[in-house]
C-alpha positions in Angstrom: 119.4 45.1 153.5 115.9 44.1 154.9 113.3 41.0 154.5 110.6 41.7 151.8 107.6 44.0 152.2 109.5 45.7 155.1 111.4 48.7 155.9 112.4 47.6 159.2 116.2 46.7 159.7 117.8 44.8 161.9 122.1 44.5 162.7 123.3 43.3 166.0 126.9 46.0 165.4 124.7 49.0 165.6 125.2 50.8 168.7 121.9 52.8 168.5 120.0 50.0 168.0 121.6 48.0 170.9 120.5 50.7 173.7 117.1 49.6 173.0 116.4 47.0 170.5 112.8 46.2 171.6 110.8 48.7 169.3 113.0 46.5 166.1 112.4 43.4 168.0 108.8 44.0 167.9 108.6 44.9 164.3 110.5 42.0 163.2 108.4 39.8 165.2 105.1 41.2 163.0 106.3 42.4 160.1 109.4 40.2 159.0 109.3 36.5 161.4 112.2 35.3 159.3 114.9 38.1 158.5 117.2 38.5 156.1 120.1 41.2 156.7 121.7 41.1 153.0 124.7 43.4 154.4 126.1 40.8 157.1 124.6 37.9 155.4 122.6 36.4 158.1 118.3 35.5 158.7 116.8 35.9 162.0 114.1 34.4 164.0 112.3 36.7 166.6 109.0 35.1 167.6 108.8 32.9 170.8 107.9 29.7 169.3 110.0 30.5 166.5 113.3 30.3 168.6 112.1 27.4 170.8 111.6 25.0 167.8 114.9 26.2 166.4 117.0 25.7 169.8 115.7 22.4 169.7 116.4 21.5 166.8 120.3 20.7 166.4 120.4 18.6 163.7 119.3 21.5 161.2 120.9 24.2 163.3 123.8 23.2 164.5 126.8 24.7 167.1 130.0 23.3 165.7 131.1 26.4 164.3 130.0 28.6 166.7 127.6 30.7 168.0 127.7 33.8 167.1 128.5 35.5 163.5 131.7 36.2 163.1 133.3 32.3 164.5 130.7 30.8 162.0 131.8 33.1 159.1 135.5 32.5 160.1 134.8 28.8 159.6 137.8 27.7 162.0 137.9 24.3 163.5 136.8 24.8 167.0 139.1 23.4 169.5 137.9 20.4 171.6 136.3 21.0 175.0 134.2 24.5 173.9 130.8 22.7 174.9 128.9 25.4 173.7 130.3 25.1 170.5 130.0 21.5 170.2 127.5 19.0 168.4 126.9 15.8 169.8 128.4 12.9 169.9 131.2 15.0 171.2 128.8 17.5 172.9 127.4 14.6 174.7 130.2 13.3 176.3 132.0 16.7 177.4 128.4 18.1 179.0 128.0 15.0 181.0 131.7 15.2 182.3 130.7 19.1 182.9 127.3 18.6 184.8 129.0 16.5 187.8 130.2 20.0 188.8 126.5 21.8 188.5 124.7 19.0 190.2 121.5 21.0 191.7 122.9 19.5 195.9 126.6 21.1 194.5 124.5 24.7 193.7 122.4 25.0 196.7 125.8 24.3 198.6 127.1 27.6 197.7 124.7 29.9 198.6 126.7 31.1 202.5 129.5 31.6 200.4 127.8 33.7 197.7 126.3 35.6 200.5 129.8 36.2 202.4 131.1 37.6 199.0 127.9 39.6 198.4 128.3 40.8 202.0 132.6 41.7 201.8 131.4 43.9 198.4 128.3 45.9 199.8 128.8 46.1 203.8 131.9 48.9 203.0 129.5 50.8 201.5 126.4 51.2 203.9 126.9 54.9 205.0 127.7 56.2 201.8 125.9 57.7 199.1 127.1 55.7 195.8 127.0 52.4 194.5 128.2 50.7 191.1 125.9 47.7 190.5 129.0 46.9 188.1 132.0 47.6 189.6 131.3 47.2 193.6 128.8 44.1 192.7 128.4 42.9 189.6 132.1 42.5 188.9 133.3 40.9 192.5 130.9 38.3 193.3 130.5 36.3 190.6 134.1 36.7 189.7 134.7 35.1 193.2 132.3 32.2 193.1 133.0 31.2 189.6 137.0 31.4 190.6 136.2 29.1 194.2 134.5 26.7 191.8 137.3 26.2 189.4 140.2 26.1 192.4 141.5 29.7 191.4 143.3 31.5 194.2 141.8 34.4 194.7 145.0 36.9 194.5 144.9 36.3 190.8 141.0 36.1 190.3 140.5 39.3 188.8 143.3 39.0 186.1 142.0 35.4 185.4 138.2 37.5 184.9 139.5 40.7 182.8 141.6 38.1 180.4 138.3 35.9 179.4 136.2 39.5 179.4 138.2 40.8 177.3 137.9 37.8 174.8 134.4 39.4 174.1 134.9 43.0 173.7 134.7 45.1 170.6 134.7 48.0 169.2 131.5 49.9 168.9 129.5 49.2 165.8 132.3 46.7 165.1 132.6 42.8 164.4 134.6 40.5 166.8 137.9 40.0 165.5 138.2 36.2 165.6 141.9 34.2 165.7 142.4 31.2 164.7 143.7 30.5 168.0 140.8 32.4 169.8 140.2 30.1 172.8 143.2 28.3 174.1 143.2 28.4 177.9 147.2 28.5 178.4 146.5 31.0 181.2 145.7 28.2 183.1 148.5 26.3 182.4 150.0 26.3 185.8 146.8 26.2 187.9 146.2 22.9 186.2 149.6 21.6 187.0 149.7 22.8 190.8 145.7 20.9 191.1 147.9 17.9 190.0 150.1 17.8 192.4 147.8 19.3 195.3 143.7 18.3 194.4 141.1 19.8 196.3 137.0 20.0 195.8 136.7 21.7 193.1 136.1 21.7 189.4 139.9 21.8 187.7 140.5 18.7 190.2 137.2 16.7 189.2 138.5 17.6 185.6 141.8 16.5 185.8 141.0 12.9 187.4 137.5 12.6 185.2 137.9 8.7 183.1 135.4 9.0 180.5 134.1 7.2 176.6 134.9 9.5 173.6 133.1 9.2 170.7 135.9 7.2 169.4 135.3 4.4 172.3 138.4 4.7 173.8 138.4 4.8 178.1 140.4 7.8 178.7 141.3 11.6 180.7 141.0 14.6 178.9 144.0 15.6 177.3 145.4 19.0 178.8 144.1 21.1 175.9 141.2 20.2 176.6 141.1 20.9 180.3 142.5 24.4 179.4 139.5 25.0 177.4 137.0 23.5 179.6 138.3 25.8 182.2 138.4 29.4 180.3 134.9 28.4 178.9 133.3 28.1 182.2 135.7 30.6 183.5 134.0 33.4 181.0 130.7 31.8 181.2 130.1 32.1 185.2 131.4 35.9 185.2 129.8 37.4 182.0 126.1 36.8 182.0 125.6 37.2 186.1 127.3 40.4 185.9 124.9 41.8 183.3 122.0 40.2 185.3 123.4 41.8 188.3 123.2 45.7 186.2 120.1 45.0 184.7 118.7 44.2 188.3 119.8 47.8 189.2 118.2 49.7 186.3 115.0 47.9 186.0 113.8 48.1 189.4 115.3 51.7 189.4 112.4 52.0 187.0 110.1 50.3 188.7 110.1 51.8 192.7 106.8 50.5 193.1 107.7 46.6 192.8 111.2 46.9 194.4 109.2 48.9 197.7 107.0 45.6 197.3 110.3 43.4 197.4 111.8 45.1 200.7 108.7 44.5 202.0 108.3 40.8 200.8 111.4 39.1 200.1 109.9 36.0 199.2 108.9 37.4 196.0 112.4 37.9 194.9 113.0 34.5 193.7 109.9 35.6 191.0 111.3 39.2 190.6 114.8 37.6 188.9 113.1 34.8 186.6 111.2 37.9 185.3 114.5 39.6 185.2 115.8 36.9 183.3 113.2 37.2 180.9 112.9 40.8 180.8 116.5 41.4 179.7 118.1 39.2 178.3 122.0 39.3 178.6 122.7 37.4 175.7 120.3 38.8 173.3 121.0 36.4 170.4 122.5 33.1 169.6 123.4 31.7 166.6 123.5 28.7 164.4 125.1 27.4 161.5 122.0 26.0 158.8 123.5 22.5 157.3 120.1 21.2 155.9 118.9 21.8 152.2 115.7 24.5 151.8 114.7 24.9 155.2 111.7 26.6 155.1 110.5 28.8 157.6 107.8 31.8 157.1 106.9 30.6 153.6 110.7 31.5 152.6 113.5 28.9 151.9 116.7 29.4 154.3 119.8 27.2 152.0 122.3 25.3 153.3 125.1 27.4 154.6 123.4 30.1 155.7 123.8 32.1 159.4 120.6 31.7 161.4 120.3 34.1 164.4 118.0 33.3 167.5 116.9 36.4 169.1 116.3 35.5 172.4 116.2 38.8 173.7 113.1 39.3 171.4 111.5 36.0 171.7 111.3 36.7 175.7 108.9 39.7 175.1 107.0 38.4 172.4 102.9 38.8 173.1 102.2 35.1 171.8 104.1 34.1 174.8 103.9 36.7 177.5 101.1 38.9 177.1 102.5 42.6 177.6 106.5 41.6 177.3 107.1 44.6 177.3 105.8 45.3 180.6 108.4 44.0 184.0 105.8 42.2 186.3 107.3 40.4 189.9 103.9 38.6 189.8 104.0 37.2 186.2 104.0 33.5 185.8 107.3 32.9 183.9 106.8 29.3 183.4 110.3 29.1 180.8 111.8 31.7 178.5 114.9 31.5 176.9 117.5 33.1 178.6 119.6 29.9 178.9 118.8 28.5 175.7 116.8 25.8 175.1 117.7 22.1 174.3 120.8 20.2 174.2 122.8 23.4 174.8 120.6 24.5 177.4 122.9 26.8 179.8 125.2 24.3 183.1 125.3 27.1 184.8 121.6 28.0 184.9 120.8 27.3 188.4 124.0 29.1 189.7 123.1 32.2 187.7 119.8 32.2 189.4 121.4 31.7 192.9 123.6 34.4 192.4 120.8 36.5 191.0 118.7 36.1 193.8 120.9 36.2 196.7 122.6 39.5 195.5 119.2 41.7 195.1 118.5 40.0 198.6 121.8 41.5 200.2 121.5 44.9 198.1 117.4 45.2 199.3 118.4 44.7 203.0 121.1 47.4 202.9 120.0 49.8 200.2 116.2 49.5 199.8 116.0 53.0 197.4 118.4 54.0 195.1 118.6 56.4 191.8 120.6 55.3 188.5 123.3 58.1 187.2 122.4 57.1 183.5 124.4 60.2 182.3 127.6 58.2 183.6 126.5 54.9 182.7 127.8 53.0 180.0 126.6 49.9 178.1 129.6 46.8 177.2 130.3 47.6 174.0 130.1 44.0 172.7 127.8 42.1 169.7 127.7 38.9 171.7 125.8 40.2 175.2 124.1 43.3 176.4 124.8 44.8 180.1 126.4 47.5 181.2 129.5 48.1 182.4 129.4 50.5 184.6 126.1 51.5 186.6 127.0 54.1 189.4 123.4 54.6 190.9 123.0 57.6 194.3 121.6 55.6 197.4 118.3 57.7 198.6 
């Protein structure tokens, strides 16, 4: 089951080892670099510079079958317009069309909206003595601004966010369950045909009038499967990820009173306080990557054509070489780049929102709740293999 000259064991199913995988993640990092897991057939890289040269590297890693496990075992054609499961040329072209929408001017725009939604969640509660970083927060606000980017009404935002959730739930301990037909975006189906009729500023309209060069040369719109998937992709991408952020921002500075009494005091070192979030906990713990070059060597050991390679973010963020003490949470570390958002060609759109979002939510909870306690006895981690947040973090205001 393990690498060579090791006992220590490494599978992204177990739920024991997903509560806290840092102790494994350090022992793979110094006792087996490259990691072979005989039982689900995959190697793993954990060390920082590891995973940054392997990101970067798409033509021996690539993303065209997927990203995590179970898509790349199910060896499925992936349907046009899932960017992060895209090589280029095709990659290319669909991220360009895509990054019109995440233009840095576009991002700063938003933030008096992201504070009004922060604002219409929390201000009901000031008075009380509870708070669910998940369900009050986490759940509602980036939910809102990812559904106002793609021109959802918001009556039927929160049907549009369970759907794509629940695309990346499991069962405990359990594999994803992957259809053939596992992304197809016919939800949207009539959202896309009433932004034809009526367009407005925002991202389903930009989509639907975008003229662009495929790969084939050929001047042309995107067909509508492709607009359904470019919309459930980002749909799923801008609610996931900042919701975890949003959790893990409750629990660690629960654990750390000392830095969050220094952020009420000195909001201005927020901004550093959620980059070393960001890199602290990683809500996508691992990405992976299909291996299409012969004897890749990495470690002193041959990885063959074929094979699954996983990138362990979530490890490579804490690694020692890179941040002296990862273990530790620090506000006034220097986080110069870790590898949240990936690294690269596939290096996370959405990047700059998630860190707006990030920082403007701990702003509004700090100014209304500066203390708080986390009920960890009725908390609950997502049960899912492909990120790591919880989904529900009730927390006693103090």
């Amino acid at each position: 089951m393990t690498s060579s000259m090791t006992d220590v064991y490494y599978d992204p199913y177990s739920v024991e080892i997903n509560t806290d995988p840092y102790p494994v993640y350090r022992r793979l990092r110094e006792e087996a670099p490259l990691y072979y897991n005989d039982s689900h057939d995959f190697y793993a890289l954990s060390r920082y510079g590891d995973v940054e040269r392997g990101l970067l590297n798409a033509q021996t890693y690539i993303s065209g079958k997927g990203g995590i496990i179970e898509l790349i075992r199910a060896n499925i054609e992936m349907p046009p317009g899932i960017l992060i499961f895209e090589d280029p040329p095709t990659h290319t072209i669909h991220r360009r069309l895509l990054s019109r929408a995440f233009t840095s001017r576009r991002v700063a725009e938003l933030e008096p909206k992201i504070r009004e939604f922060c604002a219409r969640s929390l201000d009901p509660l000031v008075g009380g003595d509870r708070f669910d970083f998940i369900a009050d927060l986490g759940a509602q606000m980036p939910m809102r601004t990812i559904g106002m980017l793609l021109g959802i009404p918001e009556a039927d935002q929160e049907a549009v966010r369970d759907h794509v959730d629940a695309n990346l739930r499991t069962r405990e301990g359990e594999p994803m369950q992957v259809k053939e037909n596992f992304v197809t975006g016919e939800m949207f189906g009539d959202y896309i045909d009433w932004r034809a009729e009526h367009p407005s500023d925002d991202i389903m309209t930009e989509l639907l009038n975008a003229e662009f060069e495929d790969e084939t040369g050929t001047r042309r719109h995107l067909t509508r499967a492709e607009l359904l998937t470019y919309i459930e992709v980002v749909a799923g991408a801008g609610n996931e990820t900042t919701t975890r952020l949003i959790g893990w921002t409750g629990k660690v500075l629960a654990d750390h009173p000392d830095q969050r009494a220094e952020l009420v005091a000195d909001p201005s070192l927020i901004p550093a306080a959620i980059e070393e979030l960001l890199r602290f906990e990683s809500p996508a713990p691992h990405v992976g990557r299909y291996v299409v070059r012969d004897e890749v060597e990495v470690h002193g050991q041959t990885v063959p054509a074929g094979s699954i390679m996983l990138f362990l973010l979530g490890s490579a963020n804490r690694d020692d070489r890179r941040y002296p003490n990862g273990d530790e949470y620090d506000i006034h570390r220097t986080v110069d780049r870790h590898l949240t958002f990936g690294n690269g060609i596939h290096l996370c759109l959405g990047s700059a929102l998630a860190r707006l979002e990030g920082r403007v939510a701990l702003e509004e909870v700090l100014k209304r709740f500066p203390t708080w306690d986390v009920d960890l006895a009725n908390a609950r981690l997502s049960p899912t293999s492909t990120v790591r947040g919880w989904e529900t973090l009730p927390a006693s205001l103090t």
